[in-house]
N, C-alpha and C positions, 0 to 999 in steps of 0.2 A: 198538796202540802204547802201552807204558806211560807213564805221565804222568813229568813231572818231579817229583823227591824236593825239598820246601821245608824249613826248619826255621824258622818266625817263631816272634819272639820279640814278644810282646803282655803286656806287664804291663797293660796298660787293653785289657779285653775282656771282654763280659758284655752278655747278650741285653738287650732290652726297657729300653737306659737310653740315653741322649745322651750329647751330647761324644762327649770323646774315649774313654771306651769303650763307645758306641756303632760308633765308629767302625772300631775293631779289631773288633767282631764280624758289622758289614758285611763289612769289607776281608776276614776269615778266610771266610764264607759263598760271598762271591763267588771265590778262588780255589781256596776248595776243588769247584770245578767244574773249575777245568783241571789243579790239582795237585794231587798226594798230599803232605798239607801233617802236620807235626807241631809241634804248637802250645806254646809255654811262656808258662804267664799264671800270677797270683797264685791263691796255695790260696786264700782266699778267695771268688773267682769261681765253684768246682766246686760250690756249693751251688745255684746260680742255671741253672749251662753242663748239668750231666749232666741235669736233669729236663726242660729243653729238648732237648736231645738223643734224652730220650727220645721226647718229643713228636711228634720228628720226626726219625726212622731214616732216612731218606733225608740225613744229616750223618753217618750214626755211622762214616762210615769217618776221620773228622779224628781225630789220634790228640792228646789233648790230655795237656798232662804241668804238675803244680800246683808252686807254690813258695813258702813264708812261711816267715819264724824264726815260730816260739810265739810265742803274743797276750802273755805275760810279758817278754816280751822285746821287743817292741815296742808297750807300754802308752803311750810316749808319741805314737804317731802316732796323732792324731786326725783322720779325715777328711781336708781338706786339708794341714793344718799337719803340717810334718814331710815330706813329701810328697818332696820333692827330695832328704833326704838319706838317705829310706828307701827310692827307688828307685835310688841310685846304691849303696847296700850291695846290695840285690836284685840287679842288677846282676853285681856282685863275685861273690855266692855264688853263680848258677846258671852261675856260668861253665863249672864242670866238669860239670853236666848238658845242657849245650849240646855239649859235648865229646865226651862217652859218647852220647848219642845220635844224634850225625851220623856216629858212626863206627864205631855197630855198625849205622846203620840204608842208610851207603854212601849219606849225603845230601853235595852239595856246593853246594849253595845257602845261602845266611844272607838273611833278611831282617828286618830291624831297624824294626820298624812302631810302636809304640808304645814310651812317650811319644815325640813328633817335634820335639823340641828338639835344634838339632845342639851344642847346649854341655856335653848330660848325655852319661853316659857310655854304652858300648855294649860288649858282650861282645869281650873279649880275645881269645877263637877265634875266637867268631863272623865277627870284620871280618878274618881271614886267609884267610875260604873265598871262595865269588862271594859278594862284599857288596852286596844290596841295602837302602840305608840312605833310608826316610823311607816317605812324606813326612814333611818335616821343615822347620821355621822355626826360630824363637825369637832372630832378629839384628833384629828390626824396635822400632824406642825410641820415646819418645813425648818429643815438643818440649818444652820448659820451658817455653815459652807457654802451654801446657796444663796441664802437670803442679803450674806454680806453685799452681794452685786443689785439688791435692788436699791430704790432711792431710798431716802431717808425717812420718809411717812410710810415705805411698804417695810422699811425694818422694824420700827414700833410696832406695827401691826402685828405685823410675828413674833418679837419677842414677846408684847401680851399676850400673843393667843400661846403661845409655851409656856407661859406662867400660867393663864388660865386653864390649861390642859393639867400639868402637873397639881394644879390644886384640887381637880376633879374629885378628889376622895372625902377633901374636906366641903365639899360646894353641897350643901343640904337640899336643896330643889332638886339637883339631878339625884342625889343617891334617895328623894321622896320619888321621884316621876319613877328611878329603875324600882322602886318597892311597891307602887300602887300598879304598874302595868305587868298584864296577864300574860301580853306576845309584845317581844320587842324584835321589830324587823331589821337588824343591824346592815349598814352599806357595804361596812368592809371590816375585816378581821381585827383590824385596829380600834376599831372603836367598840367590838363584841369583849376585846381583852382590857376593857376599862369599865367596862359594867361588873360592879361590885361581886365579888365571887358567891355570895349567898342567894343573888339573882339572875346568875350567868345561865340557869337552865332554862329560864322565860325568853331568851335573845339566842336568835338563829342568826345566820346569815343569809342575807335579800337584798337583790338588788334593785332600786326605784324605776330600771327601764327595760325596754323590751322594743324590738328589732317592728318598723312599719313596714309588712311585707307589699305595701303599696307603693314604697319607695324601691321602686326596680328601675334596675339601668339596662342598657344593652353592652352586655359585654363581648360585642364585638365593633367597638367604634372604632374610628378611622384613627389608625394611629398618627400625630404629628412629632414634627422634629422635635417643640419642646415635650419635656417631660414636665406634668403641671403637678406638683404638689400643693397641699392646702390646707389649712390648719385653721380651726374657727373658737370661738369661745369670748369673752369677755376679756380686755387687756389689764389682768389683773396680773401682778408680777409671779406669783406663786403657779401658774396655768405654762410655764415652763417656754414660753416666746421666746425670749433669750439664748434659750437650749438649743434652739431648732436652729434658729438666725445663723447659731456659732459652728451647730454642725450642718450647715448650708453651707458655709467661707471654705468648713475643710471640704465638701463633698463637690465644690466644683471644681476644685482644682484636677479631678480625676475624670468629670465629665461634666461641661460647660453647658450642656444642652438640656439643664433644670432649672425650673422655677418653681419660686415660689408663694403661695397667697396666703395671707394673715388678714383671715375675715372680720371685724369686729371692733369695740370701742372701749376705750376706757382710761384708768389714771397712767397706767406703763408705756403709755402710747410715745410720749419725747424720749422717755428711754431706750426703748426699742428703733425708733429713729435714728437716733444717736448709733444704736450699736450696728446697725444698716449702713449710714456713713461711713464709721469706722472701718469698717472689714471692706466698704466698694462692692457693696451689693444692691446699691437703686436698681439697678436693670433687672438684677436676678430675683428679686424680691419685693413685693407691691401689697402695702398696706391699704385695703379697701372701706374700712372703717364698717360701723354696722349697715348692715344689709335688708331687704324686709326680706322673707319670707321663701315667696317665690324665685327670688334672685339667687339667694341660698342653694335651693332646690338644683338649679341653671348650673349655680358654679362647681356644686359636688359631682352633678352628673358630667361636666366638662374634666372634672379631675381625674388624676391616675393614681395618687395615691394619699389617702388622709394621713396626716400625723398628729397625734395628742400629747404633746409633752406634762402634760399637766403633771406636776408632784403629788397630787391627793385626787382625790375624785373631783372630775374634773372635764367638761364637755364628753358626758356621755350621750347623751343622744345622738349630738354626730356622729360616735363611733358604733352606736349600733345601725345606726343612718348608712353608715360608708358598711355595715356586711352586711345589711339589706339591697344594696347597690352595684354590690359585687366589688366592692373595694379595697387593697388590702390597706391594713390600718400598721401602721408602725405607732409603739405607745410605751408609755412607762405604767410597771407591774405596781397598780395603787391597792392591792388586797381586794378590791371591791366586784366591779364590774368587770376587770382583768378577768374573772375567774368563768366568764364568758367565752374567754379569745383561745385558742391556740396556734402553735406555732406552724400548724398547718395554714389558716389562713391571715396571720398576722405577726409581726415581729414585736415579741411584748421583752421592754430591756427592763430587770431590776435595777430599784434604785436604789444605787451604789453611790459613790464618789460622783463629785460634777465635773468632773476631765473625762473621766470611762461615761459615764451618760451621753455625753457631748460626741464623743467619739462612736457609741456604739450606737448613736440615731444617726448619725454619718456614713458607716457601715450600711445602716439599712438603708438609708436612699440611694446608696449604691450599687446595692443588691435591686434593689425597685426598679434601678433605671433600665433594669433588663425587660422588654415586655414579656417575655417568655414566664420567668419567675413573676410578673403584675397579674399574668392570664392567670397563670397556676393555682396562687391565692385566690385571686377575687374569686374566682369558679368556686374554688371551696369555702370561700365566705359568703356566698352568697346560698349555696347549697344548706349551710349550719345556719342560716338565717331564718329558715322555716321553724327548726324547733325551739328558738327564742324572741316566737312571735308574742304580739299583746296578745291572742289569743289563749296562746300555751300558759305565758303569763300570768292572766286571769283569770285559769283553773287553779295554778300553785297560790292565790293569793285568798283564793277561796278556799282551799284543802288546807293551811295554814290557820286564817281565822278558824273556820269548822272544827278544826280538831282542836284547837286552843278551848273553843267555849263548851265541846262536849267533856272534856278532859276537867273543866272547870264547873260546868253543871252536876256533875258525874260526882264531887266530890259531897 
């Protein structure tokens, strides 16, 4: 039986990195086992994707297709900055290589996997064929009880993106994108209950990661005096660093013998400093800026226990990382990926008020610093990590499409 013809589009895809293109080159690995998939990601990535490829000839049938303007022509995008209005140009232009090759290749599938924000934009052919559009979030805001405490460029941000959320009804590209796609793979519950109610039966909820059962620790390491906590992600104000910081201040006063790492880089970085100073936690607390890879790897497995304060979805790879690892994860309940965890192997705090958050991540590193209760967890996070493998994954992401397009041929 020949496979189904895909066409994903993965501008974030590229072996051996996190996030979110980590996560497109999970999502492309695993369905290139049920489909014959042709792949459009940035020229950039082909330097990283072909040598792996070659590595491992059992992929080389993904037929992948590159796309960049010249580095002179886009000098100003550095890294992240620029990011949004360089993938919504990217966007534009591959539109007609999206075109020419679904229809000389007689694909009628579109899947729209990377970036998974439903505000950005998405291939004008692409969302006319079967449109599989996400996973995908980016409607979920952060309180101004919160947000008051970041600087002054991370308040704009958020009160645009609350306006921009709240306009959602009236924004005609998203309620065209929620009307032309067939499967919408929603992150979290929040963003399922902003798809227009006439399209809410085409969007399920799905999460964009899945647990590397190759990322195993030994849980039974040598315990030392301190207790090493660690929290990774991008130092973006809204990724909840400040939370953790403030319930570290209360959490040593009850026991002195934790620490903590803040892996990573970014614009909240003097803030976060600043609130380090503040409370007299240099010792207790050690910003290591970003990390490569490997280093990463070194520090998780040296860790006792991960924590994710993110307010929205937010460093989940780490945290299916840390219950691959046998880790327990202390986190705030983001509708999404939370809906992975329980409290057998993880302490997940709704988010409530920012004094109880504050307080109730405090609680749990204090519960944590017991090894007793760290063994107890991780055993059973690591146990639950087998059936939220990329493996398990990439049957649900096949049995999803599949029944979408026979449901849709069918008519």
């Amino acid at each position: 039986m020949n496979k189904l013809k895909i066409f994903v589009s993965a501008y974030a895809c590229e072996p051996g990195l996190g996030s979110e293109i980590g996560v497109g080159w999970h999502w492309v690995l695993e369905m290139s086992k049920y489909f014959e998939l042709w792949v459009l990601t940035r020229k950039s990535n082909q330097s990283s994707i072909e040598p792996w490829i070659t590595k491992y000839p059992e992929y080389n049938h993904i037929h992948f297709l590159y796309y960049d303007w010249p580095k002179w022509a886009r000098f100003w995008k550095k890294g992240l900055r620029g990011v949004r209005t360089y993938y919504n140009i990217w966007q534009y232009c591959t539109n007609d290589i999206v075109k020419r090759t679904m229809q000389e290749n007689d694909i009628h599938i579109f899947h729209h996997l990377t970036y998974g924000n439903v505000l950005w934009k998405v291939s004008k052919y692409g969302q006319m064929q079967f449109f599989v559009w996400g996973p995908v979030g980016g409607l979920e805001s952060i309180p101004e009880e919160y947000s008051r405490h970041y600087n002054k460029k991370s308040q704009i941000i958020e009160r645009i993106r609350r306006i921009a959320i709240a306009m959602t009804f009236y924004n005609r590209a998203f309620r065209q994108r929620c009307k032309q796609a067939n499967l919408i793979l929603c992150k979290t519950e929040i963003t399922r209950n902003r798809v227009p109610q006439k399209y809410v039966d085409k969007a399920i909820l799905f999460t964009d990661v899945a647990t590397d059962i190759s990322n195993t620790s030994r849980l039974s390491r040598k315990e030392n005096d301190i207790i090493e906590f660690i929290t990774i992600g991008h130092l973006d104000a809204w990724r909840g660093f400040d939370l953790t910081i403030e319930a570290m201040a209360k959490a040593i006063k009850e026991n002195a013998h934790i620490h903590l790492t803040i892996v990573g880089d970014g614009s909240d970085k003097k803030r976060l400093e600043k609130l380090i100073k503040r409370f007299s936690l240099e010792k207790a607390v050690t910003l290591t800026g970003k990390v490569p890879m490997e280093t990463y790897k070194k520090m998780m497995d040296r860790a006792d226990v991960v924590i994710n304060a993110a307010l929205k979805e937010g460093a989940v790879t780490v945290s299916f990382d840390c219950m691959a690892m046998g880790k327990p994860l202390i986190c705030l309940d983001t509708t999404g990926y939370t809906r992975y965890f329980t409290n057998e192997y993880a302490i997940l705090i709704p988010r409530t008020g920012r004094k109880e958050v504050i307080q109730n991540i405090k609680e749990g590193i204090v519960r944590l610093s017991d090894s007793k209760e760290r063994k107890k967890l991780g055993q059973k996070a690591q146990e639950a990590s087998i059936k939220f493998s990329w493996e398990n994954h990439g049957k649900e992401i096949r049995d999803a499409i599949v029944n979408a397009y026979i449901s849709y041929s069918s008519k």
